[in-house]
N, C-alpha and C positions, 0 to 999 in steps of 0.2 A: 436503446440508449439507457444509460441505469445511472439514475438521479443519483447513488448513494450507494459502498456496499457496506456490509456490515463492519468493514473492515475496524472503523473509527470505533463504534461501542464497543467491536473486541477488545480493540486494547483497553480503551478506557476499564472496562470493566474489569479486566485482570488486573491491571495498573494498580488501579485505584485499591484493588487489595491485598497488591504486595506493599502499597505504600500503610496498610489499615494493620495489616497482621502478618458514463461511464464514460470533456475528449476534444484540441482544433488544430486544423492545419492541414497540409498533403502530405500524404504516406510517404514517396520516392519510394526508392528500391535499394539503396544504398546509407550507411549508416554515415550520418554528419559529420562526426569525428575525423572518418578518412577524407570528406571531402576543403580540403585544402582550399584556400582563397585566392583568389587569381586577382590582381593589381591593389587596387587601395590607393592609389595617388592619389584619388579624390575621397579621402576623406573626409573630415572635418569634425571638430567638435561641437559635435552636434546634440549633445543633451548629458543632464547633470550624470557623471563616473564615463562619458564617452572623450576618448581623443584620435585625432588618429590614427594612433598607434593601437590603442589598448582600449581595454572595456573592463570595468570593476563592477564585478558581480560579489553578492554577498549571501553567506548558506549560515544558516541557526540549525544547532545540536546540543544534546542532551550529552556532551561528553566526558562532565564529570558528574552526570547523574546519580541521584538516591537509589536508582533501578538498576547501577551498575554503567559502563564504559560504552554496552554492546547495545543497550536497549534502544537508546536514541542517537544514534551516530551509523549508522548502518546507510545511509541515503547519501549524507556529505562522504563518506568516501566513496560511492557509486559518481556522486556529482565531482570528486577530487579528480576520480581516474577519466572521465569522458573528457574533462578538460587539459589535464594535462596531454592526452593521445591529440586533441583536437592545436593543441598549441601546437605540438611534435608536429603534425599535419602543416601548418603556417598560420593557424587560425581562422578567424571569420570572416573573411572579405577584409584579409589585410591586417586586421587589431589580433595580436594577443589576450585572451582572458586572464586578467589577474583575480584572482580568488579572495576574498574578505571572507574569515571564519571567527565564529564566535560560540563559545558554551555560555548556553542560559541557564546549566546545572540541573534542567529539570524543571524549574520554577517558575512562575509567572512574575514575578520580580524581573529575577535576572535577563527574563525572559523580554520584561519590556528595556534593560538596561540596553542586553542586545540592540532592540527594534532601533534607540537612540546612538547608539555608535555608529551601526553600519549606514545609517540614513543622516547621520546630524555629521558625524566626524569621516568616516572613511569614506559618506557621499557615495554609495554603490549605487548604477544603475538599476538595476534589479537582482531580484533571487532565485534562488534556483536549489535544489537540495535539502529543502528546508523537512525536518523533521519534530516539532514539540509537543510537547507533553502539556505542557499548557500554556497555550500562545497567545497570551495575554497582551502582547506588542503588538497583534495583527490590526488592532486600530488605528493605532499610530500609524503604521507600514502604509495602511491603505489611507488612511486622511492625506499623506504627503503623498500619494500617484503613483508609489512602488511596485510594480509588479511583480508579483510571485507564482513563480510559473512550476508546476510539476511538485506540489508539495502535499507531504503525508498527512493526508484530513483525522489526525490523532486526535481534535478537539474538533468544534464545530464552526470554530470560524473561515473556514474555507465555503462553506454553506451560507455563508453571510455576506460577506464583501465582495463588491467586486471586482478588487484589483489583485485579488487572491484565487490561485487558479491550481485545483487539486489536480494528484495525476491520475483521478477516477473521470475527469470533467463532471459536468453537472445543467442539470434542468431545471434550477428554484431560481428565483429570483434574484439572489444575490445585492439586497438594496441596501442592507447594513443594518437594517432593522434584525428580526427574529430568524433564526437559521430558515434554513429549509420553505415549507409551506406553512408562514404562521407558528413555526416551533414545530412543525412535524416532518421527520424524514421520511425516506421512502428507498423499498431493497426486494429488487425483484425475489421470487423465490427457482431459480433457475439451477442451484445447486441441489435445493431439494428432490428438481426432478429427474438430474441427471442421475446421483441415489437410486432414485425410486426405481426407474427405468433401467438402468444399466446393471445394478445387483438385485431387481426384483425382491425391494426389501418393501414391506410397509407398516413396521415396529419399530418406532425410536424412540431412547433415552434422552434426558437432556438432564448434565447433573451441574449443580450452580450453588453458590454459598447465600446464606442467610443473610446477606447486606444488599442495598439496594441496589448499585450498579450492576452486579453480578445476576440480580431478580429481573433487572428492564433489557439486560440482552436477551437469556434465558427465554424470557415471554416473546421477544422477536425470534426467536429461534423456532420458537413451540407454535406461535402464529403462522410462519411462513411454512412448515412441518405440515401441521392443520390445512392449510389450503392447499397443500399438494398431496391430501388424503392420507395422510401419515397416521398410525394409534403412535401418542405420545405417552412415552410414560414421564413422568418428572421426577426428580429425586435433590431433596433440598437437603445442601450438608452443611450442619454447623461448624461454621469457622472458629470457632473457638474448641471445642471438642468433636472430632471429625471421625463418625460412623464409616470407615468408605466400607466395608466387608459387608454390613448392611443393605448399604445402596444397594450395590452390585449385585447382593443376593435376589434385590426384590426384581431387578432388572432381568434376571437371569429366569427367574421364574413366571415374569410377564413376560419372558419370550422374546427381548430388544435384540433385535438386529446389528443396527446401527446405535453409535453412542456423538453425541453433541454436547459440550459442556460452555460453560462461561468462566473460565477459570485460569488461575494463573500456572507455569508450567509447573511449581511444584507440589499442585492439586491435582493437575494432569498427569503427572508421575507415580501417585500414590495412588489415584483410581486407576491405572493401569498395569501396577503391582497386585491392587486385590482380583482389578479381573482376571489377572495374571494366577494368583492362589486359588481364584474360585471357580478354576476352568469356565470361564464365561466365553460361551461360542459368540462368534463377534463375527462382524462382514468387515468393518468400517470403524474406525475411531477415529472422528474427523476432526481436524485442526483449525483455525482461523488462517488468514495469509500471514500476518504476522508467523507463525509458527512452522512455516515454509523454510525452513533453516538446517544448516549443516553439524544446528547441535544434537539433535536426535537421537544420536546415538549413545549420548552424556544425559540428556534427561529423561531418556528411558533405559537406561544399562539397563537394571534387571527387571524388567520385563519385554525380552525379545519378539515375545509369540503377538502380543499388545502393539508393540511399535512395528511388525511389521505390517500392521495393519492400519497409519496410520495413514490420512490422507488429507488434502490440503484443495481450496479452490482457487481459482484468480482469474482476472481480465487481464494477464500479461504471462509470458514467456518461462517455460521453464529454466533457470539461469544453469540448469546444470546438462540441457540439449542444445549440444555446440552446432548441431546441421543444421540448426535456426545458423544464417551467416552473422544477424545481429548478435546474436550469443555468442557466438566465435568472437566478434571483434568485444565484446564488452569481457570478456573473461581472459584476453591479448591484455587488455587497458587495464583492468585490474593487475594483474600478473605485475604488469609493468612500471605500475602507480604504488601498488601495496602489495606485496607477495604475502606478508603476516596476515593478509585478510581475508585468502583465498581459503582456509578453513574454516573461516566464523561467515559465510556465505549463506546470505537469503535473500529472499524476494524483496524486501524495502530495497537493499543496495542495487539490484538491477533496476528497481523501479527510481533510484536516486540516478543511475546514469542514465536513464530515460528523461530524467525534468532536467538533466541539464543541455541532454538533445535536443528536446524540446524547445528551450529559452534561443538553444543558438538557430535552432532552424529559425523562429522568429524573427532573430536577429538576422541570418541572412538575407528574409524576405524584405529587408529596409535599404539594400545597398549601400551607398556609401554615407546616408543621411541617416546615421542609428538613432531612431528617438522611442521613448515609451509608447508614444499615440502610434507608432506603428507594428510596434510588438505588440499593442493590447488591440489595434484592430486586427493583426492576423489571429491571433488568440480567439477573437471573438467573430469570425468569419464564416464559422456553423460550417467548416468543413471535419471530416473528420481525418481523425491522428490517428495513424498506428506505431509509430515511434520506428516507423523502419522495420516491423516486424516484430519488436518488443511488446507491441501491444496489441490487445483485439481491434481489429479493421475497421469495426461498426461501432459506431453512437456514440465514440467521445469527441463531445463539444460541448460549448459552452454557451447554448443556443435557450435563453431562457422561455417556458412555457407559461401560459396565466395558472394551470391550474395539475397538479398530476397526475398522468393516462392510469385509469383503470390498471392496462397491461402495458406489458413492453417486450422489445425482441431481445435477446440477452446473448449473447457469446464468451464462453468462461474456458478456462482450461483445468485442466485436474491431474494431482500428480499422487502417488503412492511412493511409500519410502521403502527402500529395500534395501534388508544388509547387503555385506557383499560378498557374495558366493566363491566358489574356490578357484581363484585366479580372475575374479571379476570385480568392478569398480563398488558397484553397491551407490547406493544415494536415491536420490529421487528419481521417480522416472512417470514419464510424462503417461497418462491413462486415454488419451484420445487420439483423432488421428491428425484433428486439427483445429486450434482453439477459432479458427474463424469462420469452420460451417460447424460445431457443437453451439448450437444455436436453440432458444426455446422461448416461444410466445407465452410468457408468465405472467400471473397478476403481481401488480405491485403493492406490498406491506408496509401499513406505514407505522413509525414508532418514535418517541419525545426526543425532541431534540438531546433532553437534558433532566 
């Protein structure tokens, strides 16, 4: 079970300097979308945004964000396309999903403006899709009993509340008080050892800018690095005047294997330009999930030899291996919902049609009597979720512990990006043979909330 992945400090910490300068429910075998609702006569209105008929669900995005269109809206159209296929379907035991969407611009402001429309004026049952950047409404959300099911933990208050339910799941206590354990999270080191192991490396880089969020991923990176026996090198680059051919060099010459940064993509661009000038032999230039995207090939143009080297981890499905059957139907629902979207394609937005699978299986489980108390007792019923195959099999629930485990068991998936060869597709492609026995008893690292 993995309390936490790094996932939430990545972005924050690249975020925060382009702004400057592991899970409940039963798996089934069949993805929710196609499964159609059989009667509904007895329904009723049975709780506040339920009739019926219909079910008003509400999704927060970053869609006319400071970080751009793409950064925080990647989830809500994952959640746009599962429900519209799922309506296509006949919907959920009878109701159609009507969708409430809102841009909070990025901001913690607008952000609580959101939390008060979708809850005070449009009255939505719950959430679903939700991605921000700084979700400063999630007090509100949760004081009034809102569930938010399957949302991108980009801040820490998914680690807080408990009517706030990340699509990593989670093991802290979730009382409203201090994130995590007392302000400390916790992130297996289970990527490190797949590295270690599977390219027989045990020299890593970790290069990160002079500002402090960029400094406290960094040191979780170099921590967890360290306990899976790693020689770390570190290489601190001023964001105001930026050595990378330096870096690179020293990294070159201590012999780095593998490269790990904290950075944002067009830091990640320019160290991968000089290792690109510096012939820097490389195994690995690993990515956060976040960075699991179809732009790859745009923010690394010129440096090919770099980007095909890049690699990426996750506790979910590669959205670009359609023999997954769940990929096949989520990449159907896409196509069909947003065809402009199928290019700008990454791991948030399958993870965003996951929480909104997620919300309806819940909803399923309630019959004809939809109420929150019975979507947050399936939520919290310590089975785990696989999202139909979109997600690893093991340990996500929402099953709180007093205190947390030394170790844990972990299951990840790992993808490598590859141009595309002559008459072939190119993209990512999956590096395992199956994210649900790629499995590793890890210590767990823990690192500030904040």
């Amino acid at each position: 079970m993995r309390a936490k992945s790094l996932v939430a400090v990545a972005v924050l910490s690249s975020l925060v300097l382009v702004a400057c300068g592991s899970r409940a429910g039963s798996s089934g075998t069949t993805t929710g979308a196609s499964q159609s609702a059989s009667g509904g006569s007895n329904n009723t209105a049975s709780d506040v945004g339920v009739t019926p008929t219909e079910i008003k669900i509400g999704s927060i995005a970053g869609l006319s964000s400071g970080f751009g269109p793409d950064t925080f809206s990647a989830s809500l159209y994952g959640a746009r396309a599962y429900f519209k296929a799922l309506n296509a379907a006949g919907g959920v035991n009878g109701r159609t999903v009507n969708l409430a969407e809102c841009d909070d611009k990025g901001t913690g402001n607008d952000n609580v403006k959101c939390a008060h429309k979708l809850v005070d004026d449009e009255k939505v049952f719950a959430l679903a899709g939700v991605t921000a950047f700084d979700y400063a409404g999630a007090q509100y959300i949760n004081s009034k009993g809102v569930p938010d099911i399957g949302g991108q933990p980009v801040s820490t208050q998914y680690d807080q509340y408990p009517h706030l339910y990340s699509i990593y799941g989670s093991y802290y206590p979730r009382t409203g008080d201090r994130p995590g354990f007392n302000g400390t999270l916790y992130a297996g080191t289970e990527t490190y050892r797949w590295f270690k192991e599977t390219l027989h490396s045990n020299v890593a880089g970790v290069v990160y800018y002079n500002v402090a969020p960029s400094q406290r991923y960094a040191k979780s990176i170099v921590d967890g690095l360290q306990r899976e026996g790693f020689s770390v090198v570190q290489e601190e680059i001023n964001l105001g005047a930026p050595n990378w051919d330096s870096a690179v060099l020293d990294l070159k010459r201590r012999g780095v294997q593998i490269v790990f940064d904290a950075m944002d993509d067009g830091g990640n661009a320019q160290l991968c330009n000089s290792i690109e000038s510096q012939k820097m032999p490389l195994q690995a230039k690993v990515t956060p999930p976040q960075g699991w995207a179809n732009n790859i090939g745009q923010v690394y143009s010129a440096s090919p030899t770099c980007r095909n080297e890049i690699y990426s981890t996750s506790g979910t499905a590669n959205y670009a291996d359609t023999q997954i059957p769940a990929v096949a139907e989520f990449q159907k629902a896409l196509e069909a919902a947003a065809p402009d979207r199928v290019a700008k394609e990454n791991l948030w937005m399958l993870e965003g049609y996951a929480s909104a699978q997620w919300l309806t299986d819940a909803i399923r489980s309630c019959g004809a009597d939809v109420t929150r108390k019975c979507v947050e007792a399936y939520m919290n019923s310590g089975k785990e979720y696989d999202g139909h195959g979109l997600l690893v099999s093991s340990g996500r629930t929402f099953k709180a512990l007093p205190q947390p485990p030394a170790e844990d068991r972990n299951c990840l998936n790992v993808a490598r990006w590859q141009d595309a060869a002559a008459g072939g597709k190119g993209g990512w492609v999956t590096q395992v043979k199956d994210m649900n026995t790629t499995c590793y008893t890890v210590p767990n690292v823990g690192y500030p909330a904040g």
